[in-house]
C-alpha positions as protocol buffer text, in pm:
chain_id: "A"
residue {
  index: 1
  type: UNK
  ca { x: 8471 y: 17110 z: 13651 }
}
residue {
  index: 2
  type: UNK
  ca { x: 8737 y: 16810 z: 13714 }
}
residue {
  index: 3
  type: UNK
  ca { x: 8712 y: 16524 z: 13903 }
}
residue {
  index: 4
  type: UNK
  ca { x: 9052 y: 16495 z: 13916 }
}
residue {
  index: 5
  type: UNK
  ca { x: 9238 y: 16477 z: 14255 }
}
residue {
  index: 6
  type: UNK
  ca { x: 9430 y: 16772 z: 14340 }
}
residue {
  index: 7
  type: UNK
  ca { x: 9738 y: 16554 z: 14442 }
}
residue {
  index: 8
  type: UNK
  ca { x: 9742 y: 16214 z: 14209 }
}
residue {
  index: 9
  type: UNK
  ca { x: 10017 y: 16081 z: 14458 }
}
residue {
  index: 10
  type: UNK
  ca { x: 9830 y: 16178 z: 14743 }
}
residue {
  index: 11
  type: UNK
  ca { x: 9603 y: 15858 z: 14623 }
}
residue {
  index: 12
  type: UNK
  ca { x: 9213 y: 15840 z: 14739 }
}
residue {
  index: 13
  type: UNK
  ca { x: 9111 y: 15984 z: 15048 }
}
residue {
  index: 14
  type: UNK
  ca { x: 8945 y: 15741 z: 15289 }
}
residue {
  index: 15
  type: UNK
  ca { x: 8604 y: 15717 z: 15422 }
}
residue {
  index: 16
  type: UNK
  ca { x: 8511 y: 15820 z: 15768 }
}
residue {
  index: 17
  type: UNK
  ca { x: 8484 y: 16171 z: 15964 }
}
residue {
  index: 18
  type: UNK
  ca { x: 8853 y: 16314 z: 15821 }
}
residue {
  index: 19
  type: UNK
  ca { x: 8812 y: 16225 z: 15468 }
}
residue {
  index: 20
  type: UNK
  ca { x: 8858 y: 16516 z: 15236 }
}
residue {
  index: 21
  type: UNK
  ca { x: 8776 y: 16582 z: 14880 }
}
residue {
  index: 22
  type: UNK
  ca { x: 8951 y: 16516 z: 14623 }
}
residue {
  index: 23
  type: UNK
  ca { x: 8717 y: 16602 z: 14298 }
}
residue {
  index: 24
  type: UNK
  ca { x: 8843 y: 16969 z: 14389 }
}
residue {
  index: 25
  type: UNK
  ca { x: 8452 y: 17061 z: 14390 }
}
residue {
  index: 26
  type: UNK
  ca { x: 8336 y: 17414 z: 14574 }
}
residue {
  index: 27
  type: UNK
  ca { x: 8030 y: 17476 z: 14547 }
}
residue {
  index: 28
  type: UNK
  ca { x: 8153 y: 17853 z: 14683 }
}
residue {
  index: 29
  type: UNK
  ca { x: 7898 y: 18126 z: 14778 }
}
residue {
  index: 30
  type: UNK
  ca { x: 7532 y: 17974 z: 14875 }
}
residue {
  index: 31
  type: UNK
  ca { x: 7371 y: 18304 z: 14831 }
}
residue {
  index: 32
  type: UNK
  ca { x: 7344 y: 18267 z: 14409 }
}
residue {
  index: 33
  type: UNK
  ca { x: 7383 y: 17993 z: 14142 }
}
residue {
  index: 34
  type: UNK
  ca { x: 7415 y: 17712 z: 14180 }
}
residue {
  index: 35
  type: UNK
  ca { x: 7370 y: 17775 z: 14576 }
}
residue {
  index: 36
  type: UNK
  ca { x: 7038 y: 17924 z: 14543 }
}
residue {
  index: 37
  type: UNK
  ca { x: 6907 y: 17667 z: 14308 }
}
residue {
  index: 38
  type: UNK
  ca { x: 7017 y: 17369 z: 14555 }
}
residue {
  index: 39
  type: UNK
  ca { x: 6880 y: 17516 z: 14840 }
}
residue {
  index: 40
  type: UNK
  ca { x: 6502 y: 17565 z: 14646 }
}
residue {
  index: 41
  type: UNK
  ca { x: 6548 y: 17185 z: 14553 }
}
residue {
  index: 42
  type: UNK
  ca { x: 6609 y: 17079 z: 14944 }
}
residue {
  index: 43
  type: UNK
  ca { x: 6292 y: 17342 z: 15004 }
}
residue {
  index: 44
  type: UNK
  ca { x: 6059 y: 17179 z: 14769 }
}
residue {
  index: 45
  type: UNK
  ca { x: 6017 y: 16858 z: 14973 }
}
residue {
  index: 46
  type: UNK
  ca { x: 6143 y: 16702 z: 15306 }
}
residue {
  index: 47
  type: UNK
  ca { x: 6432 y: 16532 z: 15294 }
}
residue {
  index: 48
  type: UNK
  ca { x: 6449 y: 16198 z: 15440 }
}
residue {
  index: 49
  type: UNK
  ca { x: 6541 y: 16155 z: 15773 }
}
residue {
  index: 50
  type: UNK
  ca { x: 6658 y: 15767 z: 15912 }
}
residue {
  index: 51
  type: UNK
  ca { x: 6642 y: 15664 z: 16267 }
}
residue {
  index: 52
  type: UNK
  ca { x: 6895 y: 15508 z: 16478 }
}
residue {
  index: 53
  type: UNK
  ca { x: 7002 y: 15249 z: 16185 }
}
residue {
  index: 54
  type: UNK
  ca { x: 7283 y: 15014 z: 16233 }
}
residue {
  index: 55
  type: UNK
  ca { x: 7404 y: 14794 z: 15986 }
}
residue {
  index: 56
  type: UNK
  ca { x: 7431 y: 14416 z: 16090 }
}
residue {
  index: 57
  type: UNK
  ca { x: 7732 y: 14320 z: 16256 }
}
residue {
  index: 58
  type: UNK
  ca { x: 7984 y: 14094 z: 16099 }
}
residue {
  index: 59
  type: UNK
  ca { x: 7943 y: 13856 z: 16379 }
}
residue {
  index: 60
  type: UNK
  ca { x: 7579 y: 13837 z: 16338 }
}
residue {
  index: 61
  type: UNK
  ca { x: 7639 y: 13730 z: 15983 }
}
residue {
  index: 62
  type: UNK
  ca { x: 7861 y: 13477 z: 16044 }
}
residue {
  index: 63
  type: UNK
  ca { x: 7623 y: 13341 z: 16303 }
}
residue {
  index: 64
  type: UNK
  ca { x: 7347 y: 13305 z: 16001 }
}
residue {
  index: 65
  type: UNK
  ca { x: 7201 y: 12972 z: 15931 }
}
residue {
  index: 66
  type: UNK
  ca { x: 7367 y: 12901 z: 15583 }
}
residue {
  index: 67
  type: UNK
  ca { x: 7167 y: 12601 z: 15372 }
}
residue {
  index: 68
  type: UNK
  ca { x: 7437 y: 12440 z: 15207 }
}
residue {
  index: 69
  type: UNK
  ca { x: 7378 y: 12381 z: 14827 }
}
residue {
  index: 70
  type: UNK
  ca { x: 7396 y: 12020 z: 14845 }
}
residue {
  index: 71
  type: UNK
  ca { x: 7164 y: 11963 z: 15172 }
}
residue {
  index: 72
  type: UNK
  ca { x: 6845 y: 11789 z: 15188 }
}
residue {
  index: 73
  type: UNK
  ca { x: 6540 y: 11981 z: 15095 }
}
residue {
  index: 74
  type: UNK
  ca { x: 6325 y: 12174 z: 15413 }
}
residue {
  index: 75
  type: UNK
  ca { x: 6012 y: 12126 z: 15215 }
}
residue {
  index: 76
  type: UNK
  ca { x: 5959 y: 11772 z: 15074 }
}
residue {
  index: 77
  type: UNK
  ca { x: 5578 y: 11782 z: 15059 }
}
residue {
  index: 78
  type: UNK
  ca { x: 5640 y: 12081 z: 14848 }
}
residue {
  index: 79
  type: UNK
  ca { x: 5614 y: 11938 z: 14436 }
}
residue {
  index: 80
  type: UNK
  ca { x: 5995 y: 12107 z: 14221 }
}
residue {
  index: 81
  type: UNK
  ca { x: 5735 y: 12239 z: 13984 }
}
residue {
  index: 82
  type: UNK
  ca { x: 5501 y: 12463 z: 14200 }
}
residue {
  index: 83
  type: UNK
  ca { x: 5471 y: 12816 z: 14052 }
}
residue {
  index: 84
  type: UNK
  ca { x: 5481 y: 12720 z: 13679 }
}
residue {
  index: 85
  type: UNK
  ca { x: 5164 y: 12548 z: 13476 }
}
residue {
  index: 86
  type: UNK
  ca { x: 5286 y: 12211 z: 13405 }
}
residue {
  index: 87
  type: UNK
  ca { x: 5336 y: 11957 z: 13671 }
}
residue {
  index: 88
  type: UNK
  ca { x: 5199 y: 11889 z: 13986 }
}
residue {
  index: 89
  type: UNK
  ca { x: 5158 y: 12189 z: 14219 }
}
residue {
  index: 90
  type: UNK
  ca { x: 5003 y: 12544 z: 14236 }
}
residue {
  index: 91
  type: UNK
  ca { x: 5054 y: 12671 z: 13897 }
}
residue {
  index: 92
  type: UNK
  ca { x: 5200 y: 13034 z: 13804 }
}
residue {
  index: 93
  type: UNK
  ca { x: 4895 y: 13207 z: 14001 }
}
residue {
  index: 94
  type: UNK
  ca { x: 5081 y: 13100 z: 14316 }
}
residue {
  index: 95
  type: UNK
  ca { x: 5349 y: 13337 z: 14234 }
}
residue {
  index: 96
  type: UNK
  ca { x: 5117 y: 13623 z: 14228 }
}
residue {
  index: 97
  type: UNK
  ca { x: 5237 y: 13794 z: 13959 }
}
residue {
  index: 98
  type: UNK
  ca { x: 4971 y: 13962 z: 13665 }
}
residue {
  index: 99
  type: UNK
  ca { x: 4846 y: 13629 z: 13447 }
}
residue {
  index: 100
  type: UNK
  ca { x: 4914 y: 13654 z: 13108 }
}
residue {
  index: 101
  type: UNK
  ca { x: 4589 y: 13738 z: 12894 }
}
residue {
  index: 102
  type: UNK
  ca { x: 4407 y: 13498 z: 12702 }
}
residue {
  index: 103
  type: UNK
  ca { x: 4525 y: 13407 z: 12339 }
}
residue {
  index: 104
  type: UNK
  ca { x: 4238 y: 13581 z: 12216 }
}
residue {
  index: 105
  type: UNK
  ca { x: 4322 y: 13894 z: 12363 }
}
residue {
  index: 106
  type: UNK
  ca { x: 4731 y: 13874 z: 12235 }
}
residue {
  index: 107
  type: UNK
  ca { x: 4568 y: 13866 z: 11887 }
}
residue {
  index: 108
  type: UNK
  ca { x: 4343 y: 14149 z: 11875 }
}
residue {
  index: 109
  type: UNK
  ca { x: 4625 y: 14359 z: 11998 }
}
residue {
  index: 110
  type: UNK
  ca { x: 4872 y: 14196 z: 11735 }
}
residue {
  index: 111
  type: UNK
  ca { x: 4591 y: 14299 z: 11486 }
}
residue {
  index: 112
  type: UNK
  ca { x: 4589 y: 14592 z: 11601 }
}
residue {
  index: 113
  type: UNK
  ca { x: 4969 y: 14636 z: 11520 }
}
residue {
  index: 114
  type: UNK
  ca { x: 4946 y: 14533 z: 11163 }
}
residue {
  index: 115
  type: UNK
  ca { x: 4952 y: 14847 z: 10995 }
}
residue {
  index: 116
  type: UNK
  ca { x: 5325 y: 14963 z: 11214 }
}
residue {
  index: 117
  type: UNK
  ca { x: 5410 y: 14622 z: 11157 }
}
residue {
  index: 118
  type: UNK
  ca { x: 5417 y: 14611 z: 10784 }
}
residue {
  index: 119
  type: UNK
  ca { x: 5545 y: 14971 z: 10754 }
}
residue {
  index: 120
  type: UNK
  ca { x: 5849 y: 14892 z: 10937 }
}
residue {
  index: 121
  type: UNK
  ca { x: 5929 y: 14558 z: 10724 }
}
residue {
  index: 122
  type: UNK
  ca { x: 5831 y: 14744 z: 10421 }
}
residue {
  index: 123
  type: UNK
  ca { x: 6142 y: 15005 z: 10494 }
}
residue {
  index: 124
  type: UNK
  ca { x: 6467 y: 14938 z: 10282 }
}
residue {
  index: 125
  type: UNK
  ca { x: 6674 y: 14972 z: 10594 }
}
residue {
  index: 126
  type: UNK
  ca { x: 6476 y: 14680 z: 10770 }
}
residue {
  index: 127
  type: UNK
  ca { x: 6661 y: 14403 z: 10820 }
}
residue {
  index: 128
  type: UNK
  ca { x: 6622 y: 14039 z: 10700 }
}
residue {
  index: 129
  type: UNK
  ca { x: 6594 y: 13942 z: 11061 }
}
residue {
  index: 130
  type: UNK
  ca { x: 6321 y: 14155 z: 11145 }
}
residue {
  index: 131
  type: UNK
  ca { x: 6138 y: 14098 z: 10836 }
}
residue {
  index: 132
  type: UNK
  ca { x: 6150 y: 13734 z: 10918 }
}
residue {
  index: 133
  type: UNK
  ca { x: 6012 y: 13758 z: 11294 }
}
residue {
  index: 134
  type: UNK
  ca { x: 5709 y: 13976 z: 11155 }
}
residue {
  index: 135
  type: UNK
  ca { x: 5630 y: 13747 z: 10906 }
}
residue {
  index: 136
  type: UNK
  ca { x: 5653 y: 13428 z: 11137 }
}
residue {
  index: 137
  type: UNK
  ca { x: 5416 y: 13657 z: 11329 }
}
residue {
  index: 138
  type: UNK
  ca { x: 5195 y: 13690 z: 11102 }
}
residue {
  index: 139
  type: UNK
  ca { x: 5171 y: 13305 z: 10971 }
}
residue {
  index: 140
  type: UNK
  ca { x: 5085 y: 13245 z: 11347 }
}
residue {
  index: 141
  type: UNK
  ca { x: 4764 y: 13455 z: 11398 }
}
């Protein structure tokens, strides 16, 4: 199958309701092939449908309330390092994103890994590099 247009110097066809294809695609007869097997995908669940959805209109965007970069802040009360653990401020757990487990926890599993870790740097195709991070790994349990 080509994807190749049928008329290079025609150039590509537009969008909108008289656009045409130009990939040269048929999918011919529904009733077998390739047919069949489309129509048993569109069976197997319901496609979905959208409502009356408009895009925004250009206007409408131009009309947004744009916060230059170099404006005053809207929220001085608000600390520059709220949502990370150093600094005045809700700390990471404001962000509400899974906390890291405790240290203890990252070194049973590292444990854990041990035997994987020194079969791969024991391979002769390992490189230098990776030897090197699994042995700083190692020197820091």
């Amino acid at each position: 199958m080509t994807t190749a247009p049928m008329n290079p110097l025609a150039g590509v066809s537009g969008p909108g309701k008289y656009s045409v294809r130009t990939d040269n695609l048929d999918m011919g007869s529904t009733a077998y092939g390739e047919g069949v097997e489309t129509a048993a995908i569109k069976a197997g669940a319901p496609l979905a449908k959208t409502g009356n959805v408009k895009g925004t209109p250009a206007s409408a965007v131009r009309q947004a309330a744009i916060t230059p970069l170099y404006a005053p802040t809207q929220r001085p009360d608000t600390p520059i390092q709220e949502g990370i653990d150093m600094g005045p401020g809700a700390g990471s757990e404001a962000l509400m994103m899974p906390q890291a487990n405790d240290d203890t926890n990252f070194r049973a599993a590292i444990q854990s890994y041990k035997p994987v870790l020194n079969f791969i740097s024991d391979q002769p195709n390992t490189s230098p590099e990776t030897r090197a991070a699994i042995r700083q790994l190692f020197d820091n349990l």
